[in-house]
N, C-alpha and C positions, 0 to 999 in steps of 0.2 A: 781698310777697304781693299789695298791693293795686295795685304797681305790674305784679304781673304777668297780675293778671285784667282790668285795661287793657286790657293788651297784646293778651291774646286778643280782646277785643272788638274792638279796630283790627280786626285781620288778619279778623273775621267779619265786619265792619262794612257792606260791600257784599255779596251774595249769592254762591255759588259760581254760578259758570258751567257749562251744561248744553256735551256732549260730543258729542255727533251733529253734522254739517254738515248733512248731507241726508241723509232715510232714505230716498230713493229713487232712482233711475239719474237723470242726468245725459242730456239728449235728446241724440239725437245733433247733434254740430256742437257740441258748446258745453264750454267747459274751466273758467269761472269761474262765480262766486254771488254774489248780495248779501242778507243774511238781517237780515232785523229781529223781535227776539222782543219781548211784551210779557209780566206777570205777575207772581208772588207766588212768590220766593224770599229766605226771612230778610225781605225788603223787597220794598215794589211797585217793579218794574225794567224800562227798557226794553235792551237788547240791540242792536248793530246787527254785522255779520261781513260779511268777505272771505274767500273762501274760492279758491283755484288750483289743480287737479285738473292734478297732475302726473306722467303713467302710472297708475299706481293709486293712491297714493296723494295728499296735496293738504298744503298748505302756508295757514296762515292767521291771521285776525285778528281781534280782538274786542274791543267797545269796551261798556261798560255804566256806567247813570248810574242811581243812584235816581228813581223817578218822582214823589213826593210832592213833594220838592226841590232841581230840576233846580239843583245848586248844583258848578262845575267842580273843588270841592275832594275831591269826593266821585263816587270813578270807582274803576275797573278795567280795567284794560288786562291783555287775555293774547293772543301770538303764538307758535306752536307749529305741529304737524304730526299727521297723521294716515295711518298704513296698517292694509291689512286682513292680519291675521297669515295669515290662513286661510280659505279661501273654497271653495266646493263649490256654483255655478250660482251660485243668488240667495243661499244661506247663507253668510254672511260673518262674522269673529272681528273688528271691528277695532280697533287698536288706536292712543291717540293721547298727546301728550306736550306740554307746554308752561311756559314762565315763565311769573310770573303779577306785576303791577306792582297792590297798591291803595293808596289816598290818602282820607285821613278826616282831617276837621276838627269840631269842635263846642267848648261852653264847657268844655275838659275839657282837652284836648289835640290835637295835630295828632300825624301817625302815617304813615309812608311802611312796607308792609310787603311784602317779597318774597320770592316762595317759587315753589312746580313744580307741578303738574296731572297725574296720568296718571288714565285709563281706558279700561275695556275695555267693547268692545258689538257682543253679540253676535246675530245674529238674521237679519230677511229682508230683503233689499234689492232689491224689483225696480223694472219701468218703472212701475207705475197706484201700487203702494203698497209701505209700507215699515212696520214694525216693528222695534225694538230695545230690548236691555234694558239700561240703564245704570247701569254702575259705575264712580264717580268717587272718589279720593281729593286731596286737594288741600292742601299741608303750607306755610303760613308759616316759613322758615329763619330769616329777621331780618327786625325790626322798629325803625325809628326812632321816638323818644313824645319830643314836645317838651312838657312839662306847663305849664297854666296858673298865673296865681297864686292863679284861683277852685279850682282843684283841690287844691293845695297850702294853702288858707285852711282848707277845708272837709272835705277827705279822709286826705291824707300830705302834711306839712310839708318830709317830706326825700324826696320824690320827686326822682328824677335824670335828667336828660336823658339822650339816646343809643342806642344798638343795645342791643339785648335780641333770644337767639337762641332760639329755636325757639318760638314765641309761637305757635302753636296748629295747631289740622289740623281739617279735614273731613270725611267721610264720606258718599256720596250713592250711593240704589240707585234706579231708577226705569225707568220704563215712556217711548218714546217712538213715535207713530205717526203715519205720513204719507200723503196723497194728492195726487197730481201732476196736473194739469191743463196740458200743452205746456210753458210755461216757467216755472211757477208751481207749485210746493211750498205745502203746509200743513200744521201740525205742532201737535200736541197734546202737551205731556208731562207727565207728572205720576209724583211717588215720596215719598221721604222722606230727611231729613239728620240728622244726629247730628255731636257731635266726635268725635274720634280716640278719646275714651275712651268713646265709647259714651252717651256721653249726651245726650240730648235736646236740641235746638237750639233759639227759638223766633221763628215756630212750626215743629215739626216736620214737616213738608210743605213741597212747591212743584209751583204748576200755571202753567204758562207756555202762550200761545197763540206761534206765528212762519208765518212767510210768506218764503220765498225765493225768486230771481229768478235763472235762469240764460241767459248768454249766452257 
């Protein structure tokens, strides 16, 4: 039990990842992005993505580190894709999918935990501005926990090294809005996270500022 509410912390231990690339059109002449988000999710985070707009939908990448401390044992890596299910002018369904790689280290144990990301957002997408509503799920399958000997002195003696499977999940619903200036996005978003079981994450909010760049 004590090894398994570890386990969930691993897998929450960096923040989820917000699901929009850009809520706004893409100017014309330009097929790619570079986004860096800042803000308060689970943790203060910085953000940075690649994003490749290919036909309608785009193909991408995302790299995230805690911001209090910038320490390389503690990341998130997710690369995945996004289309829009359903579109009608600027109203668009869309929908996106990805792995997701995190990595946490402290006095306690170290933790490699990999799982998937889908959500859906749906809303306005035009050239000045952009709106969408965000619904993420995001499910750790396995987790690797290599424990310490401080956590095994102080906590569980017979804690076991290894994979442990399905070590926790996410929940995220929120708001996100954009204004576009030529090749410059700005994005405000803000909502609320929970786990799988519905309960309370903390803190239960995330407000991120980002700024993306298309060329």
């Amino acid at each position: 039990m004590k090894t398994s509410s570890i386990s969930l912390f691993a897998a929450l231990a960096i923040a989820l990842p917000l699901a929009a690339q850009e809520v706004t059109n893409l100017p014309d002449g330009t097929r790619q992005s570079l986004t860096v988000d800042l803000g308060l999710q689970s943790a203060l985070v910085t953000r940075a993505a690649y994003a490749r707009h290919i036909g309608p939908g785009l193909l991408y990448a995302r790299f995230t580190l805690p911001v209090e401390d910038l320490d390389l044992h503690d990341f998130a890596l997710e690369a995945g894709g996004q289309i829009p299910a359903l579109a009608s002018g600027n109203w668009r369904l869309h929908v996106s999918f990805a792995p997701v790689l995190r990595m946490t280290r402290n006095d306690f144990f170290d933790a490699a935990a990999l799982g998937v990301r889908a959500a859906l957002m749906p809303g306005y997408q035009g050239d000045r501005w952009g709106l969408m509503l965000e619904l993420g799920y995001e499910k750790m399958l396995a987790t690797h926990l290599s424990h310490s000997s401080l956590y095994r002195s102080v906590a569980y003696s017979g804690a076991k090294d290894g994979w442990y499977s399905s070590t926790g999940g996410t929940l995220q619903a929120g708001l996100r809005g954009g204004w576009r200036m030529g090749r410059v996005e700005v994005t405000l978003a803000a909502g609320v996270l929970a786990s799988e079981g519905l309960n309370a994450v903390a803190p239960p909010f995330y407000g991120t500022l980002g700024t993306s760049y298309a060329f």
